[in-house]
C-alpha positions, 0 to 999 in steps of 0.5 A: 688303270688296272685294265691297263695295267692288265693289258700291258702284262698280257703283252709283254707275257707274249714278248717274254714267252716268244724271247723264252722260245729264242734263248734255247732253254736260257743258252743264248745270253740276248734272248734270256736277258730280254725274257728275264726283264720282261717277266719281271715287267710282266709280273709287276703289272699283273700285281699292279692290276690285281690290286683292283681286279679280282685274282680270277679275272686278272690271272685268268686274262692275263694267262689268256693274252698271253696263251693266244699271243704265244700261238699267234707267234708261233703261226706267223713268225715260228710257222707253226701248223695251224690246224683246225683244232688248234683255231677251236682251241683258241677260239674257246680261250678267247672266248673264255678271256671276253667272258671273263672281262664281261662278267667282271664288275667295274 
């Protein structure tokens, strides 16, 4: 369950960081209520995984799902550049995250 609960955190990290994008540094009152709830769903269940998984891994997959959610946001819906760079970068994140799941004991 804790991979779930892992999961589920990564998601609603990108929800929150992309509504964070949206509120205008916390000056439009929708999207700042709508970051402020799903960082506090986030954070209870990145504590719920980590009650299993090791912090390292928990941490380090959850800052990666949301690292790479964030930059796909920001492609296709904020049309942000995409660079080449920038796809080797997150290529070496996701990388890392598959990495760190499969060195990880059950």
């Amino acid at each position: 369950m804790a991979w779930a609960y892992l999961l589920l955190a990564g998601i609603f990290e990108i929800v929150w960081a992309y509504s964070m994008k949206l509120s205008e540094g916390f000056t439009k009152l929708t999207p700042s209520v709508i970051t402020i709830f799903f960082m506090i769903l986030s954070f209870g269940l990145l504590a719920a995984a980590m009650k299993t998984l090791p912090l390292g891994t928990a941490y380090t997959i959850w800052v990666g799902i949301g690292a790479i959610g964030a930059f796909l946001i920001g492609i296709f819906v904020l049309h942000e550049p995409m660079g080449v760079w920038r796809l080797i970068a997150a290529g070496a994140i996701i990388f890392g995250v598959v990495t760190m799941k499969l060195a990880t004991p059950s």
